[in-house]
N, C-alpha and C positions, 0 to 999 in steps of 0.2 A: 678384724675380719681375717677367716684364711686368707693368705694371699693363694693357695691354692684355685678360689673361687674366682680369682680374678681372671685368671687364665682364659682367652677368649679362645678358646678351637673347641672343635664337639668333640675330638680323641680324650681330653682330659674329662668333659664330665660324664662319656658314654662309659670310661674307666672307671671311673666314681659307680656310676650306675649300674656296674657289672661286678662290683664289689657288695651293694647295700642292697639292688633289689633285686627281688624274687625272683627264680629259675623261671615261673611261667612268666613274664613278661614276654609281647609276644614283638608289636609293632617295632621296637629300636631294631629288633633282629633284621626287620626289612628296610630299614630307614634311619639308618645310625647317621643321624644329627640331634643336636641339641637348638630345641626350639625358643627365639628371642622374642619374635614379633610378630602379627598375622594384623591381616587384613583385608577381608572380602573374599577372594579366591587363592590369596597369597600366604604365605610364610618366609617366615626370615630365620638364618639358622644365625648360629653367635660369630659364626666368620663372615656373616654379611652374602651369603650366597641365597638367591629366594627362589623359591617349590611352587610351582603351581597346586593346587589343593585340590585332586577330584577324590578325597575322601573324608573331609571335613566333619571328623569325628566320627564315624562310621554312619554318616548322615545327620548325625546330631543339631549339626548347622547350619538350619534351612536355608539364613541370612546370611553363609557366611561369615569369616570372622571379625569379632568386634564391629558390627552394624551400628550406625550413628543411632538412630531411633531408638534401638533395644542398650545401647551403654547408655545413653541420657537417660530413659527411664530407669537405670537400675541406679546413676546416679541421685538422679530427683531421689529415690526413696531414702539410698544410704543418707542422702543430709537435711533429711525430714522430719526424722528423730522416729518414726515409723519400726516397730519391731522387727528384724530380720527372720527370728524364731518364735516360731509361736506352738509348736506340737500341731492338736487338732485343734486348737482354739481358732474360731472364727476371727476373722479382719476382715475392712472394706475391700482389702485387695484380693482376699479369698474369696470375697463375694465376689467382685467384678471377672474374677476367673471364671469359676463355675459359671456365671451368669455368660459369658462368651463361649463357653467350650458347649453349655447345654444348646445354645441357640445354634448352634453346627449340627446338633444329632438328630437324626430321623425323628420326624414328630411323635411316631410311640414312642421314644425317650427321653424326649423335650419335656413330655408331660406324663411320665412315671420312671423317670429317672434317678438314680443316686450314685453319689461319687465316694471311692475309697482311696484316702491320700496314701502313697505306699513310703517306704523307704525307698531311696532316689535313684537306685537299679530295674528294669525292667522287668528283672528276674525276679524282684519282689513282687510285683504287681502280676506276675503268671501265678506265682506261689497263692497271691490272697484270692486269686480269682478261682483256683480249683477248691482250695478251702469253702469258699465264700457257697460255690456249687454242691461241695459233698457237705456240706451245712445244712443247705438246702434242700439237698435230694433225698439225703439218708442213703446217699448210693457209693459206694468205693470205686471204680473202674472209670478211666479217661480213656479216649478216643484221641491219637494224634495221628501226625501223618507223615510217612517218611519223606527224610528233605526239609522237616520242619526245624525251626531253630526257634527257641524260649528263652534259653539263659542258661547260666551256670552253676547258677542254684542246686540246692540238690535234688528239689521235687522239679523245677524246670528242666535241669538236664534229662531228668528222666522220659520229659516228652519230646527231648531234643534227637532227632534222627540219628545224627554224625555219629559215628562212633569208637574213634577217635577220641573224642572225650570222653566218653564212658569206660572204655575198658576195664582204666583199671581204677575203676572206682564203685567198690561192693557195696551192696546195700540199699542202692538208688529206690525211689519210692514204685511201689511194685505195683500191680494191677493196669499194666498202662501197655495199652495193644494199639499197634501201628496199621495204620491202611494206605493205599497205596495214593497218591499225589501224581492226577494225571502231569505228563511230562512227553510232550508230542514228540521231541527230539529222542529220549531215548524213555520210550514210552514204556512200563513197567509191566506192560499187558502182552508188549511184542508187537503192538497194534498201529497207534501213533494216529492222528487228525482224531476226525469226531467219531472214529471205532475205538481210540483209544481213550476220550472223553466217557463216551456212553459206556465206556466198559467198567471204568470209574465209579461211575453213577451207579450201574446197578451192583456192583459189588458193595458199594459202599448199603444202600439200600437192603438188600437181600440180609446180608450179614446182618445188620440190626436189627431184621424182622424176622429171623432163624432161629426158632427154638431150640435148634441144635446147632447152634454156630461156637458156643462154647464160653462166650464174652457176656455174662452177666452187664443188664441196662447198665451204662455206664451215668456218673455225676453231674458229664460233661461231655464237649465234643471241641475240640482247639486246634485253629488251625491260621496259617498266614493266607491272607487274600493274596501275595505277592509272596512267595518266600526269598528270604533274602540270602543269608548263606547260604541256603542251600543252592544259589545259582540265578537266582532273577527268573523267580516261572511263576509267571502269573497264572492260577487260577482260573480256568475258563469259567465264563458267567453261567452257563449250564451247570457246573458241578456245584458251584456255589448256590445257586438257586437249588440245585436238589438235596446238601446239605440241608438247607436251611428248611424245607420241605418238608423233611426225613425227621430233622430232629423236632421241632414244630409238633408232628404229628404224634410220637413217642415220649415228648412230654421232656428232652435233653437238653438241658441250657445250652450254646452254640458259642461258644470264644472265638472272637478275631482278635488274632494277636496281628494290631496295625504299630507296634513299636516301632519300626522302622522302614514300614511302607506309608504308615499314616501321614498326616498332616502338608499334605499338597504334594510329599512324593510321588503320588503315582499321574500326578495330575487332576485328580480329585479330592477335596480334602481326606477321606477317608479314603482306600481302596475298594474295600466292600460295597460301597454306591455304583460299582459298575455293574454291580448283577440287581441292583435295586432292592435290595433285602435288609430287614430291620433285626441283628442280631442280639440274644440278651446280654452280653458282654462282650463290653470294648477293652484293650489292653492300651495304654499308649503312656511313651516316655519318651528318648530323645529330642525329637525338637519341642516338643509341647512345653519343654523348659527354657525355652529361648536361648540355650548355650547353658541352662545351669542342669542342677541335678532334680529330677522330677518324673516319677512314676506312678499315673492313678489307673482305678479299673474303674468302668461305666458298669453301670446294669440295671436291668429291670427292676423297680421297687417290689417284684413278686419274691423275687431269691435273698431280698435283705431278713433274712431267717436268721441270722449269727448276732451275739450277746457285745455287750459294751467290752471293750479289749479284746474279741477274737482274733485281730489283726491290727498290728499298729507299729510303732517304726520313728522314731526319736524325731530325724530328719522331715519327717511327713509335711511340715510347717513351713515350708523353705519359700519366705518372701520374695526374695531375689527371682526365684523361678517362676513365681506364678506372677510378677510384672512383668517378666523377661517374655514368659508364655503367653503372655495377653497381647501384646505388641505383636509376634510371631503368627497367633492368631487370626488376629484383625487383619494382617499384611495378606498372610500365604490366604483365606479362604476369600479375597475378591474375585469374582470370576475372572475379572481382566491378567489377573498375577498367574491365577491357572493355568490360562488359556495361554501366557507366555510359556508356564512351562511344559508344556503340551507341544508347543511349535519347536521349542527349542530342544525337546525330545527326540519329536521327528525329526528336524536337521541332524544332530546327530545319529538317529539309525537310518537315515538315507545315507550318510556318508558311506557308515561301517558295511550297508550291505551292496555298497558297489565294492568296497573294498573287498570284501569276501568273494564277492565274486570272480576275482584273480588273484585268492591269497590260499590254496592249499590248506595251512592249517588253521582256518576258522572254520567252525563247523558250524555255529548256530547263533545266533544274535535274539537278542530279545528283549522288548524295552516298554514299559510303559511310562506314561510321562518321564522323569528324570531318573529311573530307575533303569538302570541298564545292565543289560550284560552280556558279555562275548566269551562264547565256548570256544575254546582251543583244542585241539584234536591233533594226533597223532596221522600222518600225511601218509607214513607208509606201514600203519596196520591195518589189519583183518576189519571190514568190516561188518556188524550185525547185520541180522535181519530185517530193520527200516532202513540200511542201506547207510550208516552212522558209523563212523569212525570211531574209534576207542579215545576217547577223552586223556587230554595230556595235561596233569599237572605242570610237569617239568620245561615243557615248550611256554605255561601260562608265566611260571616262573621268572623263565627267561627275559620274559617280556618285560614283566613287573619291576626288575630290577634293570633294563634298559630304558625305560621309562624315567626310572629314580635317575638316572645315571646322566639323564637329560633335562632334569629338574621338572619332572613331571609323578606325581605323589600316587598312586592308584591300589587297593584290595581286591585279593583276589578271594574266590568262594568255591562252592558249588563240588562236585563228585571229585575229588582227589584232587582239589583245588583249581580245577581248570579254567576257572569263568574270573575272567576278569571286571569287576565292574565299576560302574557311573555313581558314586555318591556324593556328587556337587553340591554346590549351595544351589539353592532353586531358583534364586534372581543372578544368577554368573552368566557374563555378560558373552555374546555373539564373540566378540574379542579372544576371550578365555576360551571360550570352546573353538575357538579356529586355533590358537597356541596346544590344545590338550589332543585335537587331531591331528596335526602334524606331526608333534611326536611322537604319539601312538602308531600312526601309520609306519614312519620313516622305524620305530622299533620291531613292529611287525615283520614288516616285510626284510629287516635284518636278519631275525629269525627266521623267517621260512626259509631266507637262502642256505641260510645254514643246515637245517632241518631236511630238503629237498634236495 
């Protein structure tokens, strides 16, 4: 063995890592340790120093890391003799996934539903699902929405908002027109509450019923019930119902990307359930793997219109995941687990919004179930017309790295990175959330002093 490896400090292997991997690597840049151990809400780095976890894969880890339930079943299977890889070939454990994931979906999907196993990125399962619709439609042009986040793909990035990632990247898949993502805080209309809602609505509306709006019927329509990068903004149930409305009427398949809103993060297993609408395509990856790699799209059995191989992906077979997924399943969609993390949601944004209310540079808080997020603002600039402060990256920054610096792990998102957020395990205990807002507070309010 190198004896190099043996070396226990995270400067030797962050060294190593800054030698072998790739200039985009993003997370060591925030969080330069070398990861040994995890468990539940915790991490251990190799000098024995342990992180509290509120970003647990970029929510990937419903359960938290290494969950007793979901490592025993991945054991049971490894010493089964049970195939780990199978492509698309059917197993009992593919059946009992599917067979768990369909009994979660709206009964028009329960009973004309179909499932497409993706390659084990999100990004994949955006990719197969716009294919899957301009298969269908016979139509070229997508519908996304700024503030939206897809993936990194090259046809995901395409309907990815940021852009930042896009610049310098020619080529991107074309015919893909943005609408505007109400956003009551710094509302895109100038407007903000239910003027800024409704103004949403009929734009969106209008424009697709405009023979002269210029945007050819579009494939599709894709959009996050919850956006995540883009800042933690839920979707008001009005707009989501007149999506779904709008596109219903027009004959548009309707994509909910729930990749990392879905599966009990919002407090519902799906997000989309808050506005009570049955969309023809679900997106979902992250936790649906139980910590492994796992990316499928739901849909209507009306759009299965595409040939044997239109879509498909080595990985798609991935046993480990669809045990791991079935356990994560079972757990997150009890009402009682919900409804924890529902309570545990609002304890935390009652904390945050007393806090804000003596803390200058919070501007806006907003959370549903364990999906949280806190906008940082700028204390002493100009501000707009709803009376909104100019968003501060560099104040969220600050934070972000006083947080780390107290052994407290957190991501940030949202318009020029200002929104700091909540992407817990979903069963992280009263405990960990009293450890995660003390230091958060005691960081914040470090900075404002500085800041003010």
């Amino acid at each position: 063995m190198n004896k190099n490896l043996q070396l226990q400090d995270n400067k030797t292997y962050l060294e190593r890592q800054n030698k072998t991997e790739s200039n985009a690597r993003s997370y060591p840049r925030k969080f330069p340790i070398a990861i040994k151990k995890a468990k539940g809400s915790w991490i251990e780095d190799v000098e024995g120093n342990s992180y509290l976890d509120f970003l647990c894969g970029a929510g990937t880890l419903a359960l938290g890391h290494n969950d007793d339930e979901v490592n025993q079943a991945m054991i049971d299977l490894i010493t089964s003799g049970a195939p780990l890889h199978t492509l698309d070939l059917t197993t009992p454990i593919k059946d009992r996934f599917v067979g768990t994931l369909f009994s979660l979906l709206p009964q028009e999907l329960q009973e004309n539903g179909k499932i497409q196993f993706c390659s084990p990125s999100g990004t994949d399962a955006v990719d197969a699902a716009i294919k899957l619709c301009k298969t269908a439609t016979g139509r070229t042009s997508v519908i996304a929405f700024g503030g939206g986040y897809h993936g990194m793909g090259h046809g995901a990035l395409a309907l990815t908002g940021n852009l930042h990632a896009k610049n310098r990247i020619n080529g991107l898949m074309s015919d893909v027109h943005f609408m505007p993502y109400p956003y009551s805080y710094r509302c895109p209309f100038g407007l903000g509450g239910d003027r800024g809602i409704d103004a949403a609505c009929a734009y969106f509306e209008k424009t697709l019923k405009d023979p002269e709006s210029g945007i050819t019927k579009p494939a599709a329509v894709i959009l996050e019930p919850i956006q995540g990068e883009g800042g933690v903004i839920p979707a008001p149930v009005k707009f989501l119902q007149t999506v779904r409305r709008v596109t219903k009427e027009l004959g548009i398949p309707m994509i909910v990307d729930e990749i990392q809103c879905g599966i009990g993060r919002s407090g519902k297993f799906f997000a989309f359930e808050y506005a009570s609408i049955t969309p023809d395509v679900i997106l979902a990856s992250k936790a649906i793997g139980g910590s492994q790699p796992m990316s499928v799209v739901i849909y209507h059995k009306d759009l299965d219109l595409w040939e044997s191989g239109a879509h498909a992906g080595t990985f798609r077979g991935n046993q480990l995941a669809m045990t791991a997924g079935t356990v994560v399943m079972e757990r997150v969609s009890d009402s009682s687990f919900l409804e924890e993390v529902n309570a545990k949601g609002s304890f935390i944004e009652q904390r945050l919004l007393k806090m804000k209310g003596s803390c200058p540079i919070i501007g806006d808080i907003r959370a549903r179930g364990l999906m949280i997020g806190i906008e940082f603002v700028d204390p002493n600039g100009e501000k707009d017309m709803l009376g909104s402060l100019p968003p501060s990256g560099t104040i969220a920054a600050k934070i972000q790295k006083e947080c780390f610096e107290h052994r407290l792990i957190m991501e940030k998102g949202g318009r020029y990175g200002s929104v700091m957020r909540c992407l817990c395990a979903l069963n992280v205990s009263y405990e960990d959330i009293e450890k995660m807002l003390v230091i958060l507070e005691q960081a914040i309010r470090k900075v404002a002093g500085d800041e003010t």
